[in-house]
LOKEKOL-429868 format. One record per residue (C-alpha): residue number from 1; chain; x, y, z. Coordinates in pm, 1 decimal, always signed. Example, Ala and Ser with C-alpha at 12.3 -4.5 7.8 and 13.67 -1.06 7.14 Angstrom:
2
- num	cadena	u	v	w
- 1	A	+1230.0	-450.0	+780.0
- 2	A	+1367.0	-106.0	+714.0
This chain:
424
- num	cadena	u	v	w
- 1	A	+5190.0	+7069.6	+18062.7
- 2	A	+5572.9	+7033.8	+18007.3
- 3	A	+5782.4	+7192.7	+18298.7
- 4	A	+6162.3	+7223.9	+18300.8
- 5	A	+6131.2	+6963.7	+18564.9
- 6	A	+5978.6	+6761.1	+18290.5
- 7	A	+6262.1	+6775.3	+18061.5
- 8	A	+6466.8	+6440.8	+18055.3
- 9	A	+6841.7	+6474.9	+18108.9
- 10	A	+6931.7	+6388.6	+17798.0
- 11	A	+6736.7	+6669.6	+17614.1
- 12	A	+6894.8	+6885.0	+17844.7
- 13	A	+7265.4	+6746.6	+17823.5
- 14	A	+7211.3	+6805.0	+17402.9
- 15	A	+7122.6	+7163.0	+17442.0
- 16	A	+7410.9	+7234.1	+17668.1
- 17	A	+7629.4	+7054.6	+17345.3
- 18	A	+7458.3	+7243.4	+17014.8
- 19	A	+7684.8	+7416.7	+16815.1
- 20	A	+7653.1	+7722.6	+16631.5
- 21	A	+7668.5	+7736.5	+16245.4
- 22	A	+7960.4	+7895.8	+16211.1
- 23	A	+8140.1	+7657.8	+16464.6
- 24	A	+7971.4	+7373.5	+16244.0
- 25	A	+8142.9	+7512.8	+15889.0
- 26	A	+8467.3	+7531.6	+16120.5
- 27	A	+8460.1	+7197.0	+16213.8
- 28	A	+8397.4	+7083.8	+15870.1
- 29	A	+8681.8	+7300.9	+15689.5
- 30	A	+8894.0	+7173.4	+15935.5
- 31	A	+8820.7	+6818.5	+15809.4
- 32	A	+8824.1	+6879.7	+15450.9
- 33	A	+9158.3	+7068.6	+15484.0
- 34	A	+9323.0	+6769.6	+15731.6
- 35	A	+9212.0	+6517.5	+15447.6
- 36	A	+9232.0	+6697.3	+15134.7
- 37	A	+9533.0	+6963.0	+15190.6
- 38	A	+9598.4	+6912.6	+14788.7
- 39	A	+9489.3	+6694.3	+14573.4
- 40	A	+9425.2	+6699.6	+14188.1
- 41	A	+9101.4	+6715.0	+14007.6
- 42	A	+8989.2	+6608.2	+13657.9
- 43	A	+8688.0	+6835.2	+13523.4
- 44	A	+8507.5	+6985.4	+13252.9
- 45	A	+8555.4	+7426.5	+13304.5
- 46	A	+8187.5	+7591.4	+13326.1
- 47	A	+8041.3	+7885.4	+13477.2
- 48	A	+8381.9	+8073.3	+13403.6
- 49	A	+8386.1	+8463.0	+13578.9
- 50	A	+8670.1	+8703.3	+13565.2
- 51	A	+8626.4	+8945.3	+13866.2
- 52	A	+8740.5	+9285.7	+13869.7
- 53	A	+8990.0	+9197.8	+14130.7
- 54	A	+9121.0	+8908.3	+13923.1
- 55	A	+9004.6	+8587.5	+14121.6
- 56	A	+8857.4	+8328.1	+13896.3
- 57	A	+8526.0	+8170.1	+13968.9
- 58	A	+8443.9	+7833.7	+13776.2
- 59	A	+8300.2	+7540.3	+13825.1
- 60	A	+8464.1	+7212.5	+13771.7
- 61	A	+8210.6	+6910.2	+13654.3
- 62	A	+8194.3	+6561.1	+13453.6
- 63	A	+7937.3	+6366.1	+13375.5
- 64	A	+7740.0	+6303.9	+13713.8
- 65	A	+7910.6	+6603.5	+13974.7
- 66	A	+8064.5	+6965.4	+13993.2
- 67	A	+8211.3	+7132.4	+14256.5
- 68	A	+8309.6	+7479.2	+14297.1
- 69	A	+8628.5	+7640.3	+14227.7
- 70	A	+8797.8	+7967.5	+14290.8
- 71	A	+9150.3	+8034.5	+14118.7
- 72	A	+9286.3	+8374.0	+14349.0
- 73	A	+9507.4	+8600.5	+14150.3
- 74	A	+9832.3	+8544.3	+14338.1
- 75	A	+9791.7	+8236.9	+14183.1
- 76	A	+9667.2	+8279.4	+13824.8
- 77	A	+9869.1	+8587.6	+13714.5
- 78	A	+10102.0	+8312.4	+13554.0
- 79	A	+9883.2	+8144.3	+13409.1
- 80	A	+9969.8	+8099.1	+12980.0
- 81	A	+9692.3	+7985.2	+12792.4
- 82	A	+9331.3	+8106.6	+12772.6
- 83	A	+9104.7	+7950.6	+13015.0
- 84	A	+8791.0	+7926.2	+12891.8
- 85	A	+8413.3	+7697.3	+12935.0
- 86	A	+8451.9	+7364.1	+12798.3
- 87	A	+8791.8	+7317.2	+12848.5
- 88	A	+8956.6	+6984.6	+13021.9
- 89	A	+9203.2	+7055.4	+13302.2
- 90	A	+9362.6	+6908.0	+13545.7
- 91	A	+9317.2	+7125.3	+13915.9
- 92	A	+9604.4	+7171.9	+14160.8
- 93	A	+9500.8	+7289.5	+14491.3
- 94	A	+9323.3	+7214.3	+14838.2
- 95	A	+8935.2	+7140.4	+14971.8
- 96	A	+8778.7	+7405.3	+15195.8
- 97	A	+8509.8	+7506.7	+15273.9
- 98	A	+8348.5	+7885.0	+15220.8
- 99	A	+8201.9	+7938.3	+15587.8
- 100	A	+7997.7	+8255.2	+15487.7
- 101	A	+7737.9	+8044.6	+15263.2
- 102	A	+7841.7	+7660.6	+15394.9
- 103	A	+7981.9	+7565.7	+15051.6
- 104	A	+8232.4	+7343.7	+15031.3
- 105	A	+8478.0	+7443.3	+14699.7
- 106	A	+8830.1	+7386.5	+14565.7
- 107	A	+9129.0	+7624.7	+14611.8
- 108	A	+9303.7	+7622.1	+14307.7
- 109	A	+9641.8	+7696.2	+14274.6
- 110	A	+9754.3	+7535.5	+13927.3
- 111	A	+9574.1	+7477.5	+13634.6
- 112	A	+9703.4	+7321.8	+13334.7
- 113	A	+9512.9	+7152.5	+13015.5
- 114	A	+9429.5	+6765.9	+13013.4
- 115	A	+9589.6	+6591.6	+12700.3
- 116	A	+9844.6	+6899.2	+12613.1
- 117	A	+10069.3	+7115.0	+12765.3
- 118	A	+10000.3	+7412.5	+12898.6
- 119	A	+10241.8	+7606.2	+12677.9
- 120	A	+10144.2	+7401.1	+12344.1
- 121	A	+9797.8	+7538.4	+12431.5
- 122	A	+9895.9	+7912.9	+12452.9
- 123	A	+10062.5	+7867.0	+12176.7
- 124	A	+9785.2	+7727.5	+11931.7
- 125	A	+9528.8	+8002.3	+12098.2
- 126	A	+9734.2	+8239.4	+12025.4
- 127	A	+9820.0	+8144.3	+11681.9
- 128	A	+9434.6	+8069.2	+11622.3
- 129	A	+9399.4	+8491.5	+11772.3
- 130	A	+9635.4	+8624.1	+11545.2
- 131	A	+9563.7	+8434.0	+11243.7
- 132	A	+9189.5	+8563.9	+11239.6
- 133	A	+9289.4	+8902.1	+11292.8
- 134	A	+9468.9	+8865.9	+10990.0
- 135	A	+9865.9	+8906.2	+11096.8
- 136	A	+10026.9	+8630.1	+10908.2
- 137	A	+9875.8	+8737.7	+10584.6
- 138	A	+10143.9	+8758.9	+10283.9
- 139	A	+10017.7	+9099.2	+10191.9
- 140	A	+10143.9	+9269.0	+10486.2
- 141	A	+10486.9	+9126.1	+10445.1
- 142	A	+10769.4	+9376.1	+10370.8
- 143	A	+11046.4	+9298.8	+10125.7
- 144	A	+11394.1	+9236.8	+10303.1
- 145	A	+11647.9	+9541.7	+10177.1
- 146	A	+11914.4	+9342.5	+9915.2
- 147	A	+12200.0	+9546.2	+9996.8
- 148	A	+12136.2	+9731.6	+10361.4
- 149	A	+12372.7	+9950.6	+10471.8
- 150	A	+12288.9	+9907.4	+10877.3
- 151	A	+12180.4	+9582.0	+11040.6
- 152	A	+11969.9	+9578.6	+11369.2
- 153	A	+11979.3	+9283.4	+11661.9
- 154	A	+11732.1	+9270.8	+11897.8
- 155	A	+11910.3	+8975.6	+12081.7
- 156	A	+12091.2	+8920.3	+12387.4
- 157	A	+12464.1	+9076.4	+12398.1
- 158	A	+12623.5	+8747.0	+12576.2
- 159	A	+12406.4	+8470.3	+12382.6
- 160	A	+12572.4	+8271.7	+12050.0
- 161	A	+12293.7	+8438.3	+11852.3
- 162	A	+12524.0	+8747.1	+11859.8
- 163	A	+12841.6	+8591.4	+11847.0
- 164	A	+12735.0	+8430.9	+11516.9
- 165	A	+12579.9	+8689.8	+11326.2
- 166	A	+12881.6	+8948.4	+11393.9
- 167	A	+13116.6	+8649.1	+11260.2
- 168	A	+12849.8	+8601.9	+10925.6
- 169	A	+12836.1	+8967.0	+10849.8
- 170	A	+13241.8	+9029.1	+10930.7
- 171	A	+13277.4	+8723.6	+10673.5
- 172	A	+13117.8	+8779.2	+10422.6
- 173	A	+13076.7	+9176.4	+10371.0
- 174	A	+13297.2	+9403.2	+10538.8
- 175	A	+13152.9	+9734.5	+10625.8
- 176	A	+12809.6	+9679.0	+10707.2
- 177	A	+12685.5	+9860.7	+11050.9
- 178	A	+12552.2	+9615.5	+11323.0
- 179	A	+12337.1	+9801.8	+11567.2
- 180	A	+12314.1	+9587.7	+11883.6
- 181	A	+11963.8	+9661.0	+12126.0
- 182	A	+12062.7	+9438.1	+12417.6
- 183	A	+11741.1	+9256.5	+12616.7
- 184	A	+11671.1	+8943.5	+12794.8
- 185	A	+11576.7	+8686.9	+12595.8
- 186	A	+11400.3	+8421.4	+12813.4
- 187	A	+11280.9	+8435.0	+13177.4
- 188	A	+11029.6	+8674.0	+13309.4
- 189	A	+11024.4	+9051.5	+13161.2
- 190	A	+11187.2	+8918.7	+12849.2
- 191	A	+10895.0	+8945.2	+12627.0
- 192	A	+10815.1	+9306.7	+12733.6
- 193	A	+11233.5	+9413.7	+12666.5
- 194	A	+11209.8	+9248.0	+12304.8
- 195	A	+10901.9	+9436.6	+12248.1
- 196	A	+11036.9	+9795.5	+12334.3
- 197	A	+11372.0	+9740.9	+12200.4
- 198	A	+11182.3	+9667.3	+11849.6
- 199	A	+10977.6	+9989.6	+11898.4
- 200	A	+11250.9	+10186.3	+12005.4
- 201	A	+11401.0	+10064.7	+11680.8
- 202	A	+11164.1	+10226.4	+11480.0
- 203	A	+11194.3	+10598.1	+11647.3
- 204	A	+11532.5	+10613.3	+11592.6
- 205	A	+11665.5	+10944.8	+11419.5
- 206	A	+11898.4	+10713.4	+11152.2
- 207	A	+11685.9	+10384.4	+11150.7
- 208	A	+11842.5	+10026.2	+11054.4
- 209	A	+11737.0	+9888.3	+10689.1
- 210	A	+11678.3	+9594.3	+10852.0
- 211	A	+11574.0	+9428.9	+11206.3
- 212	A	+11682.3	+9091.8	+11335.9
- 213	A	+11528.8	+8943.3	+11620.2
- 214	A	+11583.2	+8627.2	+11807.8
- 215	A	+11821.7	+8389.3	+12029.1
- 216	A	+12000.6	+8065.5	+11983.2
- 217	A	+11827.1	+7694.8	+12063.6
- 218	A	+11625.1	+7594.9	+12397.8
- 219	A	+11364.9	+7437.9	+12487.6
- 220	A	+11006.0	+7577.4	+12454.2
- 221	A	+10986.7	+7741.8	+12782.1
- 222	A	+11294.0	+7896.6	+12677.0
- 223	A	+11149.9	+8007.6	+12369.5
- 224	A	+10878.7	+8152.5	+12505.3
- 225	A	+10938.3	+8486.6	+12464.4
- 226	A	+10887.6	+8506.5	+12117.0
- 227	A	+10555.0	+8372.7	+12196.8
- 228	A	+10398.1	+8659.0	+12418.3
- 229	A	+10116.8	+8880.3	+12199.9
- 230	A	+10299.6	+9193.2	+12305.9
- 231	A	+10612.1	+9089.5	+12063.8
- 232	A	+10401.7	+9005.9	+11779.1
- 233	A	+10220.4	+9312.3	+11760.9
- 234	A	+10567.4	+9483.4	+11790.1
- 235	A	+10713.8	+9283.1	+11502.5
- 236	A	+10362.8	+9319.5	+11302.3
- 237	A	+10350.6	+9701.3	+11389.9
- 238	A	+10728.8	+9783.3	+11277.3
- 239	A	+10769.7	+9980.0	+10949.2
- 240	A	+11155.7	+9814.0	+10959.7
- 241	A	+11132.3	+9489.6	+10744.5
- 242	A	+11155.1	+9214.9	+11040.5
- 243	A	+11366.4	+8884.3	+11042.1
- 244	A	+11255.9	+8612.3	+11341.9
- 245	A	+11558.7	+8395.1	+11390.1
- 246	A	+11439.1	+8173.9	+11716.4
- 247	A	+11588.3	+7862.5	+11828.6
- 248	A	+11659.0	+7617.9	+11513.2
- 249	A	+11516.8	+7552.7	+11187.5
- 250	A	+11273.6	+7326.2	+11394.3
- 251	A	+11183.1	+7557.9	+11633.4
- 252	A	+10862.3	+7773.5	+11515.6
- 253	A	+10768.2	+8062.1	+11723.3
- 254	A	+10461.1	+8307.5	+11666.0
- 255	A	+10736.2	+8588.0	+11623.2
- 256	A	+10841.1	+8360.9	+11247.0
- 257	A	+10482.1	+8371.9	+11168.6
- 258	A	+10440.5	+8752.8	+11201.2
- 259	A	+10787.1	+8909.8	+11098.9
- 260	A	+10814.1	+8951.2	+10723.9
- 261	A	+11074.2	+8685.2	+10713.9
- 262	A	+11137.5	+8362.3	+10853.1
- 263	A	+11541.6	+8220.2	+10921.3
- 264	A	+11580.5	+7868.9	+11076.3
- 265	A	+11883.8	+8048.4	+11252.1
- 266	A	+12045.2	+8373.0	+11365.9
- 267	A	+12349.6	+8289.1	+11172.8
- 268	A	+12132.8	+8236.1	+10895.4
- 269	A	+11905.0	+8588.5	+10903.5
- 270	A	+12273.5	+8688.9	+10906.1
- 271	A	+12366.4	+8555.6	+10524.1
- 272	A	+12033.4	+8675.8	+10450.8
- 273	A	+12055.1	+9012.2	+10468.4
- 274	A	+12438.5	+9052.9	+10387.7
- 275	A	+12533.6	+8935.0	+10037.7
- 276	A	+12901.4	+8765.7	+10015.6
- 277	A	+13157.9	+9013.8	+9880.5
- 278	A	+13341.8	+8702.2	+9679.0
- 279	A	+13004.6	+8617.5	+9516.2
- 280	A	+12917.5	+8955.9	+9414.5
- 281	A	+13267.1	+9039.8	+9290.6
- 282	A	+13240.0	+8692.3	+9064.2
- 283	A	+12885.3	+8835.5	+8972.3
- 284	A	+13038.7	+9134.9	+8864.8
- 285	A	+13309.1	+9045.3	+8657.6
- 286	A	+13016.3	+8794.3	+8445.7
- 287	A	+12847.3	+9091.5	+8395.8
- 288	A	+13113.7	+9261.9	+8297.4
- 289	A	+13231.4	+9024.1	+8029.6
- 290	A	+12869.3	+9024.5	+7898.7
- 291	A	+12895.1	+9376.5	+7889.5
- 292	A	+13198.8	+9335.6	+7655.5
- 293	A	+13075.4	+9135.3	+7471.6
- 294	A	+12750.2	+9295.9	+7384.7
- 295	A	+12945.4	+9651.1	+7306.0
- 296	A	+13195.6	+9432.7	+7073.6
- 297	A	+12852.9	+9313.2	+6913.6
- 298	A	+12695.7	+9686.6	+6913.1
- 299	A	+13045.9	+9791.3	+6713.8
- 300	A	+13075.3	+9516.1	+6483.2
- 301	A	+12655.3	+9578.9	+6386.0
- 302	A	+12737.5	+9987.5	+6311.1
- 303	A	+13018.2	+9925.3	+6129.0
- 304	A	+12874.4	+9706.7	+5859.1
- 305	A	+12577.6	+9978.0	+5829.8
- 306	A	+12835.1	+10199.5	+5778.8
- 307	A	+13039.7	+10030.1	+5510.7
- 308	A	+12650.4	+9945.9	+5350.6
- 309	A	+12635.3	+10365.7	+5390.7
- 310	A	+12955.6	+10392.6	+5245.7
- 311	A	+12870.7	+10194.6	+4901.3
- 312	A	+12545.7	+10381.6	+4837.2
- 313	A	+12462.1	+10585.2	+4544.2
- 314	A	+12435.9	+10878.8	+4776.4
- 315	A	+12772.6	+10831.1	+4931.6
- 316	A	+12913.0	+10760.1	+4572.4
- 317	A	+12730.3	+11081.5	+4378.1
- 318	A	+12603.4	+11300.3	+4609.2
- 319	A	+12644.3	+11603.0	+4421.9
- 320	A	+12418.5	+11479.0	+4171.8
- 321	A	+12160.9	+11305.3	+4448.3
- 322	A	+12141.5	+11705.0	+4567.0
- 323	A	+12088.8	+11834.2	+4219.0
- 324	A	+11789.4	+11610.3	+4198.3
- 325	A	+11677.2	+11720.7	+4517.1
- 326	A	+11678.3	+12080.4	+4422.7
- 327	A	+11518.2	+12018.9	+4089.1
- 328	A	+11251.3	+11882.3	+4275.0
- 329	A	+11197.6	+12155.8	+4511.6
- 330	A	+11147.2	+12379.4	+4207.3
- 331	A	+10912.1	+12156.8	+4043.9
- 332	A	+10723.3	+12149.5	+4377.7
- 333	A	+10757.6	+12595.3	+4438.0
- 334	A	+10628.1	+12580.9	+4065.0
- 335	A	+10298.4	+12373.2	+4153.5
- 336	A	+10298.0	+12553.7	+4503.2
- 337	A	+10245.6	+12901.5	+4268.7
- 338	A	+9974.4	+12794.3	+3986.3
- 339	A	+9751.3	+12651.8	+4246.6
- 340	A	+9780.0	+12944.0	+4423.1
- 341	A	+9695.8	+13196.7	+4094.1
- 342	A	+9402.2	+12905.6	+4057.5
- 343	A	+9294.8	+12888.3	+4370.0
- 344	A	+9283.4	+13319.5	+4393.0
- 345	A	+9139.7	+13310.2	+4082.9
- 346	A	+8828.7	+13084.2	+4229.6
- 347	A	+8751.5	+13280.9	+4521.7
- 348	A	+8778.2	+13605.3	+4339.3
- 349	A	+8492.0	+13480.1	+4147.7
- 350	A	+8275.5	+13354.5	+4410.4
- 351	A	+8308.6	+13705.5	+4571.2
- 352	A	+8216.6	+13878.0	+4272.7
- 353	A	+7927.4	+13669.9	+4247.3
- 354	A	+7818.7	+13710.5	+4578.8
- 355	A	+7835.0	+14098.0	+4560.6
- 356	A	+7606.6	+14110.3	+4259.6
- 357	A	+7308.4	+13887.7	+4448.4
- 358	A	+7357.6	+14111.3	+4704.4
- 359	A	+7379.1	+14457.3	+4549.4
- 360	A	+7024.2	+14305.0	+4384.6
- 361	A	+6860.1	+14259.4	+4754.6
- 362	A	+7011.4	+14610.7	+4863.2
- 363	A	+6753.8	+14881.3	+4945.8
- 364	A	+7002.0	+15129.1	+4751.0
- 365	A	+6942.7	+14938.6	+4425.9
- 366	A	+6561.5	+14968.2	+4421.5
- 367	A	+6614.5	+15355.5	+4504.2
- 368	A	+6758.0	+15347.3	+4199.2
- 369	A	+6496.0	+15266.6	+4003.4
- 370	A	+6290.3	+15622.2	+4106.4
- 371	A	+6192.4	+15515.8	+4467.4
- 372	A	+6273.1	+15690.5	+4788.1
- 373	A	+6221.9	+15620.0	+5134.2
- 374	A	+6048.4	+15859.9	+5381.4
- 375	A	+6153.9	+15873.7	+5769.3
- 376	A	+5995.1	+16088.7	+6039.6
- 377	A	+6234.7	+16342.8	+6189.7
- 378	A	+6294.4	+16103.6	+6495.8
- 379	A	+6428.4	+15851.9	+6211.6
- 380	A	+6144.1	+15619.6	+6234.7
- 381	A	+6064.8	+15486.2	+5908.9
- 382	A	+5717.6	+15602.1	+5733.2
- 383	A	+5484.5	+15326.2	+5650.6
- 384	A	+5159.1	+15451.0	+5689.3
- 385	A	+5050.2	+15818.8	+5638.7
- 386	A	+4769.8	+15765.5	+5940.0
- 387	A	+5067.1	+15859.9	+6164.6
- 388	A	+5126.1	+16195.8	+6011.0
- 389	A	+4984.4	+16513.3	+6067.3
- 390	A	+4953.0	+16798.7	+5879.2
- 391	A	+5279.9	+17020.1	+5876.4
- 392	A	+5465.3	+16749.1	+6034.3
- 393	A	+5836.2	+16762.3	+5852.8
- 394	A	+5956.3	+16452.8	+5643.0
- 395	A	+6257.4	+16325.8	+5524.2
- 396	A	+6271.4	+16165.4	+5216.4
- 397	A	+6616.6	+15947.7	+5096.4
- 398	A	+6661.5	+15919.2	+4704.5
- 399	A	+6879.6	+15727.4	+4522.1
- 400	A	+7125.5	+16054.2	+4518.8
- 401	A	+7037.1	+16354.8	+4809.4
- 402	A	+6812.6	+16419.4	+5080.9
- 403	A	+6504.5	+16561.1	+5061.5
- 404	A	+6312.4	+16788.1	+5385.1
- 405	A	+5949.5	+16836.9	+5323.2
- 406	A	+5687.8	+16961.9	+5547.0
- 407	A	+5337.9	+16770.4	+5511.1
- 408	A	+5008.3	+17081.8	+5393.9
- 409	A	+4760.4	+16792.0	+5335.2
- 410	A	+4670.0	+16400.9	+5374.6
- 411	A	+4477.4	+16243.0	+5117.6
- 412	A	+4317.9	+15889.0	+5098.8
- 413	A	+4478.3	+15636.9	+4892.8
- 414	A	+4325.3	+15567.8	+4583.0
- 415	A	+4487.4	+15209.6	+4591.4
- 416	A	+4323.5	+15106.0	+4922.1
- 417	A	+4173.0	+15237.8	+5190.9
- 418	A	+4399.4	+15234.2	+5449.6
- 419	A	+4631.0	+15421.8	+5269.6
- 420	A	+4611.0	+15805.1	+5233.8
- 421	A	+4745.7	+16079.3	+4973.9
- 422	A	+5047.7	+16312.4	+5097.0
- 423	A	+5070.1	+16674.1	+4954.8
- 424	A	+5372.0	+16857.4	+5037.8
């Protein structure tokens, strides 16, 4: 039997050391975190979850291991491109361990894609977003106004975007309206500005005929406004025709692939949409001289018909070319008249005919010939004498009077035998 006597020292000098789990996951997270306080890891994204909260849960994995990996929202709120499984990044952060279920994981506190930059990558997702949903398709272009009256600038007011539209459109046409919407154009908050200021745009009581929108040269970062979603809805959503003029002509931004036109400059969207006076005025006076010429043409073209009107017969005799006229709208009254004798003539005879075959089929014609027609007094028609009675009153029509007879007696017919003999 085993008595604490029993117990060796040692046994007992280990249970006085055991620690407790949680001091165990202590001791370990304090030795991850002394030899890994940051490091960066290479892996394969998997398992991807978006909480509620906004932490990021993902695993990180190549071809033999994976480790766990949570991204916490105070660090991923800037993150720019669409994380997503099977994408290769490259982790920033530190090794700890997750005391509450012993698992050792990776604090992440940068992300960013292996083989590209993180930007480039927004960029193409977005682009590859957009482009499905169908808002870089030519159709929904609008045409750019030839001659508008007031120009909008969505821009910033202390830039050289400004400065060098104002000097194109003071150039080359004076008297067009530039309506300036100040906003940030790079840094944080600059994409949401650019956004309003082109809805606000678009609400205004007197709206611009046209809307520029963009900022001189800089790198992409600095560009990167014009890359957000929010401002290419904005720019697709705008019933104001929409010129992106980011950066220079070798700059591309998703704000040139939504707005209905692309210029590689601001200075450019700025000759664009204001014609040069000097050029129209030459335009002008071509069209005038064409214009000359053509009525000098017009002229020259009526007066020769005239002179061939002028050496006519008409214009030569036209007292005699009216004589004939009148001659022949005699000849024509005199036709006009014999048909119409002939043509009375015709129907006069068809209705005479028709009145004969008709007086033949009337009832009054065979009265004529010593028959007569007897009605009861109701007006009924008599044509059988089983349907009078003795001293019933008749009425009998001749071919000339009346006759009112009262029946004394009903004979049979001698011709048949439903037929009987009236004596009145």
């Amino acid at each position: 039997m085993l008595t604490a006597e029993s117990v060796s020292p040692l046994a007992a000098d280990q249970h006085k050391k055991a620690l407790t789990v949680s001091q165990l996951n202590a001791r370990v997270r304090a030795l991850l975190e002394g030899e890994f306080p940051r490091v960066w890891v290479e892996g394969e994204v998997s398992n991807l979850k978006r909480h509620s909260s906004g932490h990021i849960y993902l695993t990180l994995k190549d071809e033999r291991s994976q480790i766990s990996g949570v991204f916490f929202s105070r660090y991923n709120q800037g993150l720019r491109f669409d994380l997503k499984d099977g994408l290769k990044v490259l982790a920033l952060g530190k090794v700890s361990l997750y005391d509450a279920r012993g698992q050792y994981q990776l604090y992440i506190e940068r992300l960013q894609p292996k083989g590209i930059g993180e930007l480039q990558l927004a960029f193409l997702q977005l682009k590859e977003k957009l482009e499905k949903e169908g808002l870089f398709l030519a159709e929904h272009k609008k045409e750019i106004p030839r001659f508008p009256k007031t120009v909008g600038v969505v821009t910033s007011p202390t830039g050289a975007a400004i400065r060098d539209i104002l000097n194109v459109v003071g150039r080359r046409f004076h008297g067009t309206e530039v309506l300036i919407y100040p906003v940030k154009v790079q840094g944080d908050g600059a994409a949401d500005e650019i956004a309003r200021a082109i809805r606000e745009m678009n609400t205004l009581h007197d709206p611009v005929d046209v809307l520029i929108v963009g900022r001189g040269g800089g790198s992409l970062e600095d560009l990167w406004a014009f890359n957000e979603e929010s401002v290419a809805r904005a720019v697709f959503d705008s019933k104001i025709p929409v010129i992106s003029a980011v950066g220079h002509e070798i700059d591309w931004t998703i704000c040139d692939l939504v707005a209905d036109l692309r210029a590689p400059t601001p200075s450019a969207a700025a000759e664009l949409v204001v014609q040069n006076r000097e050029e129209l005025e030459t335009r002008l006076e071509e069209f005038q001289g064409r214009m000359r010429l053509a009525i000098r043409g017009l002229f020259d073209s009526k007066r020769q018909e005239l002179k061939v009107f002028e050496s006519s017969y008409a214009f030569r005799q036209p007292r005699l070319l009216i004589d004939q006229f009148s001659q022949r709208v005699d000849e024509f009254l005199r036709q006009l008249q014999n048909y119409s004798k002939s043509l009375a003539t015709q129907k006069r005879q068809a209705f005479e005919a028709a009145a004969g075959r008709l007086h033949a089929l009337s009832p009054l014609a065979i009265l004529q010939r010593g028959y007569s027609l007897s009605f009861e007094e109701d007006g009924k028609l008599l044509k059988d004498a089983r349907h009078i009675r003795v001293g019933q009153t008749l009425i009998s029509r001749l071919w000339k009077g009346v006759l009112h007879s009262k029946v004394t007696k009903i004979e049979k017919s001698e011709d048949n035998d439903h037929g009987t003999r009236n004596s009145v």
